[in-house]
Structure formats: C-alpha cells, structure tokens
N, C-alpha and C positions, 0 to 999 in steps of 0.2 A: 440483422441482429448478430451480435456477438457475444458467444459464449465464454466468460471467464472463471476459473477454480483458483482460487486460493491454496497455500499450503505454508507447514513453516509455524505457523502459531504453538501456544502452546505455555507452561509453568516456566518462571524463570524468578530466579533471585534479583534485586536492586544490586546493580551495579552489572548484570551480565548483557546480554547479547541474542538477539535472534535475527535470521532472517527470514523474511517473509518472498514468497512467489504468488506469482499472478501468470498464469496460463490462459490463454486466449486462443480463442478458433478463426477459422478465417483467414484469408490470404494474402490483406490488406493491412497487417499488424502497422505495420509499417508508419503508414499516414494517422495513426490514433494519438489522439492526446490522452497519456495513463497518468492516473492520479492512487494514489490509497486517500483514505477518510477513515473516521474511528469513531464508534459513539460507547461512549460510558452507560451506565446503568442510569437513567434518569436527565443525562444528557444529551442536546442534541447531533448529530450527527457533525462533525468538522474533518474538514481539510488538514490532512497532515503532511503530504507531497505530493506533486506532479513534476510529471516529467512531458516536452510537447515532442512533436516526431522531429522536429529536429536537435534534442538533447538539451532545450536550457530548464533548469532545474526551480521550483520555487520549494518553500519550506515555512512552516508556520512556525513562529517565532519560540514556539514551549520545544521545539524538535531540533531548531538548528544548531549545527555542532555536532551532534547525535547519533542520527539519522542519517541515512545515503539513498535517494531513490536513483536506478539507474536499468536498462531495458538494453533488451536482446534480441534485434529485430529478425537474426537467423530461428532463435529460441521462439520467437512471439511468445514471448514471455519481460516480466517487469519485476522489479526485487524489491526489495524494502529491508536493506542493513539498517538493523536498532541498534545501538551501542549505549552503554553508561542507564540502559533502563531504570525505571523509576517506579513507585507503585500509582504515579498517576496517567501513568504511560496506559496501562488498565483498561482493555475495552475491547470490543469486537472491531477489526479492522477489515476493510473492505475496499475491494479494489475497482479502478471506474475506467470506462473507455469511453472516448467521445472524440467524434467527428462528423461535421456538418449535422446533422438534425438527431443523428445517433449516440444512443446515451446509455449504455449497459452496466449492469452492476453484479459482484459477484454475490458468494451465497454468505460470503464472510469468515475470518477464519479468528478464533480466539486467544488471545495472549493477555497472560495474567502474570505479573509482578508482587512479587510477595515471597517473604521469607520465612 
C-alpha cells in the first residue's frame, strides 16, 4: 500500500490559480499511474487528470486548457497547476495511485473558488 498527502488546496478568487501536491511513500513512485479526482457537495466523485509512469497525460474535458497534471519521479510526488479557476472548479480534490491490483487514495485536500 501507498501512502499519499495532499497539499496546496485552499480560498481563491475566479480567475486565479492554485497548485495542488501529491506526496507519496514508497520506492516505486515511479511505475504508478497518478491521477487527481474531485467530488462536489452532492456529487459524485470524477476524474479530473492523470498522468501514467510514462508521462502521457489525459484531462477531462470541464479542465482542459486549465489545468497541468505533471509528477516528479526524484520528488515521488505529482502536481495539479489550476489556472483561470472557476467557482465550479469547487470540491474536495483527491489524489490516486494505481498499479497492477494497487489502488490508494489520499485524505484529500480542499479548494474553494469564490469571491
């Protein structure tokens, strides 16, 4: 199992900027496919980027343009630049690791859009 923390969340006005960290344990960062996810108040939990251990990138369509996911295999750590934030941007965001049958999630970290 692997341990992930979150960091970086947090107040921000529509139109600003955050970025988010994902910290991992473990010595295998490496080979993990890292993803973030987001769930709103009442919604359910979605995909907002991954990244696989070899760098190619996907992005959910409300994020692209945005958003940058992109990881630090010296760091074992993974980022999440938000740009042009929104107030439906809005939700607890969570960061994932997964390889071969391993599927870890962090504790989650909060970013809230509003003026």
């Amino acid at each position: 199992q692997v341990q992930l923390v979150e960091s970086g969340g947090g107040l921000v006005q529509p139109g600003g900027s955050l970025r988010l960290s994902c910290a991992a344990s473990g010595s295998i960062f490496s080979i993990y496919a890292m993803g973030w996810y987001r769930q709103a108040p009442g919604k359910q939990r979605e995909l907002v980027a991954a990244i696989t251990s070899g760098g190619r990138t996907n992005y959910a369509d409300s994020v692209k343009g945005r958003f940058t996911i992109s990881r630090d295999n010296a760091k074992k750590t993974v980022y999440l630049q938000m740009n042009s934030l929104k107030a439906e941007d809005t939700a607890v965001y969570y960061c994932n690791a997964e390889v071969g049958s391993l599927n870890s999630w962090g504790q989650g970290t909060q970013v809230t859009v509003s003026s």
